[in-house]
GUPAKE-556408 format. One record per residue (C-alpha): residue number from 1; x, y, z. Coordinates in steps of 0.25 Angstrom, whole numbers, padded with zeros to 4 digits. Layout:
<recs>
(NUM,(X,Y,Z))
...
</recs>
This chain:
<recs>
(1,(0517,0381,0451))
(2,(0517,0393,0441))
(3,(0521,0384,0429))
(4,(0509,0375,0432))
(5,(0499,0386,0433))
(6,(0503,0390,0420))
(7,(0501,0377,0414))
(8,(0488,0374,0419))
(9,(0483,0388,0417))
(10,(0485,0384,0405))
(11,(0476,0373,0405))
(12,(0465,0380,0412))
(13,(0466,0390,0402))
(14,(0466,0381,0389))
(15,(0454,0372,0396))
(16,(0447,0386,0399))
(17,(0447,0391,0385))
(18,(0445,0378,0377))
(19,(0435,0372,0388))
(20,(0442,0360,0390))
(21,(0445,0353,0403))
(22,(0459,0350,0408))
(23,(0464,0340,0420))
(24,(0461,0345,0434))
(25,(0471,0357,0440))
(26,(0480,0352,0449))
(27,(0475,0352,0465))
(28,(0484,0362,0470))
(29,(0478,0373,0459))
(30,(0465,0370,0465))
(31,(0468,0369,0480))
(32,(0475,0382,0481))
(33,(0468,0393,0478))
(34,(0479,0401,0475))
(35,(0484,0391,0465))
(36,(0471,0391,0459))
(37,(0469,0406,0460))
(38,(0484,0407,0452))
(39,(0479,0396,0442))
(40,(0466,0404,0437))
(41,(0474,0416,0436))
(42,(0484,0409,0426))
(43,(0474,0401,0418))
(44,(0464,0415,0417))
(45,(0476,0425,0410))
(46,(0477,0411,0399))
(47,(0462,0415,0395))
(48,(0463,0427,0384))
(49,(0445,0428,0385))
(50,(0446,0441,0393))
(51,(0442,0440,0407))
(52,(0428,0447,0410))
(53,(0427,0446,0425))
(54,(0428,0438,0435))
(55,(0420,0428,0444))
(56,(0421,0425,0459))
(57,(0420,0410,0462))
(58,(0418,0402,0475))
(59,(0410,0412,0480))
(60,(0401,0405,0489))
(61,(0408,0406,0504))
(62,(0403,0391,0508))
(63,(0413,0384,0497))
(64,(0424,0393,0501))
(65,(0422,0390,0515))
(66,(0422,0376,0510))
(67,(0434,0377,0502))
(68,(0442,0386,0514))
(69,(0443,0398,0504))
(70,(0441,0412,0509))
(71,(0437,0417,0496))
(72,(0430,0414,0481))
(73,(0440,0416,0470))
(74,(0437,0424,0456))
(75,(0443,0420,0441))
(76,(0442,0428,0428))
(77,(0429,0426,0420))
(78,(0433,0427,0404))
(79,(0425,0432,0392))
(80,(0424,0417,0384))
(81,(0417,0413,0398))
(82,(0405,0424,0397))
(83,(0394,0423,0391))
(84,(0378,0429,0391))
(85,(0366,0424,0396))
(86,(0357,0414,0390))
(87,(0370,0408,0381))
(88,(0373,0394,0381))
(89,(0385,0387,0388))
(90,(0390,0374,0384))
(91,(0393,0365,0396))
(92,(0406,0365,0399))
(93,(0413,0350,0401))
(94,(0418,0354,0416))
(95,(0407,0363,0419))
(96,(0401,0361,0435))
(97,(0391,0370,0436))
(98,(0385,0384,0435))
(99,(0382,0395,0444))
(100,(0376,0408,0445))
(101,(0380,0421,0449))
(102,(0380,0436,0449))
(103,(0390,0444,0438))
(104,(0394,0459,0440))
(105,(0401,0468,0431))
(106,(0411,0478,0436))
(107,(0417,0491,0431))
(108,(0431,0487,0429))
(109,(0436,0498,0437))
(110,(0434,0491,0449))
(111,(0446,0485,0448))
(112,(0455,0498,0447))
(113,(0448,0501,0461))
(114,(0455,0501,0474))
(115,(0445,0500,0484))
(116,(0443,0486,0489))
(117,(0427,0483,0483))
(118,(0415,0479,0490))
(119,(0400,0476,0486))
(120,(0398,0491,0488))
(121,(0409,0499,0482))
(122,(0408,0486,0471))
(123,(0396,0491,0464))
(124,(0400,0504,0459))
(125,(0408,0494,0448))
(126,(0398,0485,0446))
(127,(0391,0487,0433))
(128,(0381,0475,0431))
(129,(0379,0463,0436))
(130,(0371,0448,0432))
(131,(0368,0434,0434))
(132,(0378,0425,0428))
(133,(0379,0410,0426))
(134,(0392,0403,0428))
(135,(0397,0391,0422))
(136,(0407,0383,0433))
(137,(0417,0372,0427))
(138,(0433,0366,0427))
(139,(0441,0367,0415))
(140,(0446,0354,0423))
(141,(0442,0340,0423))
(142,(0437,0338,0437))
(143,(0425,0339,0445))
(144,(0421,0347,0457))
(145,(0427,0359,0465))
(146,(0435,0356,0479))
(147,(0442,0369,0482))
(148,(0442,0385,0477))
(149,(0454,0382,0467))
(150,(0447,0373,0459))
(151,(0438,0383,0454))
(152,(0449,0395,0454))
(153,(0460,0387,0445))
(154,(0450,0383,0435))
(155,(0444,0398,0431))
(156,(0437,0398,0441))
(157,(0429,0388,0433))
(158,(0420,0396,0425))
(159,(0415,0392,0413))
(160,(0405,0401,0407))
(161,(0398,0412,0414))
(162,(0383,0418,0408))
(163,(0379,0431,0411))
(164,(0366,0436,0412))
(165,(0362,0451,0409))
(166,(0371,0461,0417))
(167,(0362,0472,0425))
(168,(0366,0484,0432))
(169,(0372,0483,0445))
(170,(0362,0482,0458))
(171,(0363,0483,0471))
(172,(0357,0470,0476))
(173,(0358,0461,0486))
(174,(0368,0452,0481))
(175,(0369,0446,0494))
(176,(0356,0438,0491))
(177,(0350,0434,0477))
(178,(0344,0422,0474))
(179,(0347,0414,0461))
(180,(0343,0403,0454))
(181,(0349,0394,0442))
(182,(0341,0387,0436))
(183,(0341,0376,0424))
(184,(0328,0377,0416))
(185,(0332,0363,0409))
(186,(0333,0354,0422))
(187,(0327,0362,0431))
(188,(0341,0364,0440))
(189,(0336,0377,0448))
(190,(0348,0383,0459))
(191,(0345,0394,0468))
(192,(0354,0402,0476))
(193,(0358,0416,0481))
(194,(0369,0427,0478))
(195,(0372,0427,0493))
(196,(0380,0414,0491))
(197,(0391,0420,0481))
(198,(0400,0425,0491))
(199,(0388,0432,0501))
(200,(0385,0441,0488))
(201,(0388,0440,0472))
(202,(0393,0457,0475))
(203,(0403,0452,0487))
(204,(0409,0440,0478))
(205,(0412,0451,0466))
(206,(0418,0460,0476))
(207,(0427,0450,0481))
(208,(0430,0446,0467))
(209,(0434,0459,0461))
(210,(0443,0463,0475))
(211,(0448,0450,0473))
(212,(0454,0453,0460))
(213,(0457,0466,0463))
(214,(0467,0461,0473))
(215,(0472,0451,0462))
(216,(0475,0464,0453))
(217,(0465,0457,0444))
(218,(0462,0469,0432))
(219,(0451,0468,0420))
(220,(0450,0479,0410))
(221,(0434,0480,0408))
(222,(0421,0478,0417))
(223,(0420,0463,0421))
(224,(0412,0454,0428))
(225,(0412,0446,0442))
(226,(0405,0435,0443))
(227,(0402,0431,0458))
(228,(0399,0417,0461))
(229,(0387,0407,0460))
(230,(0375,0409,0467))
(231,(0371,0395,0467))
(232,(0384,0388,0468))
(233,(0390,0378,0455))
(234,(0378,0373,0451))
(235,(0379,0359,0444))
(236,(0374,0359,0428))
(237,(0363,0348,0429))
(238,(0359,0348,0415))
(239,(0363,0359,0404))
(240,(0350,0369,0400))
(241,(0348,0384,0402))
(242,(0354,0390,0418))
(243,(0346,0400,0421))
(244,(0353,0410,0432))
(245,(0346,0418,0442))
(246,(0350,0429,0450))
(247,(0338,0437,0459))
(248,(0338,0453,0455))
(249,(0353,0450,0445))
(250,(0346,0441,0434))
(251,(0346,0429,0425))
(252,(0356,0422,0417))
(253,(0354,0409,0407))
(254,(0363,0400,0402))
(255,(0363,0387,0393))
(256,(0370,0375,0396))
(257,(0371,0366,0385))
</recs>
């Protein structure tokens, strides 16, 4: 088992830094989440971009009901994958989708604490927060997701995450923000609600950052959690400026050309 996580980390890790696809992972890498869980972590230590934060994924409670998992997973977000609002992303060969969610950025101290966190005690680390546009994609030739694993072996397929301006931390009802993407070439509008990203966008980056506490996961400066899709993976219809909306959090804008 461990000699073939190590050659196909290696794949993974060659496709993620050259943007190339490789032939689908084997079933039981994808089936078992522990499998997978073991494959991301030996494919993320091959990247040498540094790792600046983190993104919870699976996050909306009906698919993991669907899929008989208890909770989302989370992968390492890397500096070559970061990039500012109103920039431009090429269209990826394998990308199925974007979303749109809230980032937060934390005090790297939190994970030197030894109380377990919670949307209150949580606040004191967080220093700002924004809406961010994700990119969703394989690095494999395949279609379609089935189960957790296939999204946890494979990076947690992210692609390319855009950031719009990062504001001080409030205290909102992050239970319950409407937001919209929206296409301004084809006119492809989505709406939806923070309430959908594992009940809040603040309850999903407590989860994440206890999570990785628990794995002894460590990072050396402040770092940002990104918390899952307010409007699920939305399908690219046509390329053209994304437009992210987030009620009381902000807008961010990306072109995909």
């Amino acid at each position: 088992m461990q000699k073939e996580i190590s050659n196909l980390s290696k794949k993974l890790a060659k496709a993620f830094n050259t943007n190339t696809l490789i032939a689908p992972l084997p079933k039981k890498f994808c089936k078992n989440t522990k499998n997978a869980n073991l494959l991301r972590i030996a494919s993320e230590k091959l990247i040498k971009s540094p790792v600046i934060g983190f993104k919870a994924g699976a996050t909306g409670k009906a698919m993991l009901k669907k899929w008989k998992e208890k909770e989302p997973f989370y992968a390492s977000i890397f500096k070559k994958n970061l990039i500012k609002t109103n920039s431009a992303v090429n269209l990826s060969k394998n990308t199925f989708g974007i979303e749109l969610e809230v980032f937060y950025f934390l005090d790297k101290k939190i994970f030197k604490s030894k109380t377990k966190l919670t949307t209150q005690n949580i606040k004191k680390y967080i220093h700002g927060m924004g809406p961010c546009i994700e990119l969703v994609g394989y690095r494999q030739r395949k279609k379609g997701v089935t189960c957790l694993g296939d999204l946890t072996a494979d990076f947690g397929c992210n692609v390319k995450f855009i950031i719009g301006k990062k504001k001080k931390f409030k205290n909102l009802k992050f239970n319950n923000l409407a937001t919209k993407l929206h296409n301004k070439k084809s006119g492809q509008t989505v709406e939806g609600n923070t309430k959908v990203v594992y009940d809040s966008p603040i309850k999903s980056c407590v989860w994440l950052v206890n999570k990785a506490k628990k794995d002894k996961v460590s990072i050396n400066k402040n770092f940002y959690v990104f918390t899952g899709s307010t409007v699920g993976v939305v399908p690219i219809q046509q390329k053209g400026t994304f437009e992210g909306q987030i009620k009381s959090i902000g807008k961010v804008k990306t072109t995909i050309r």
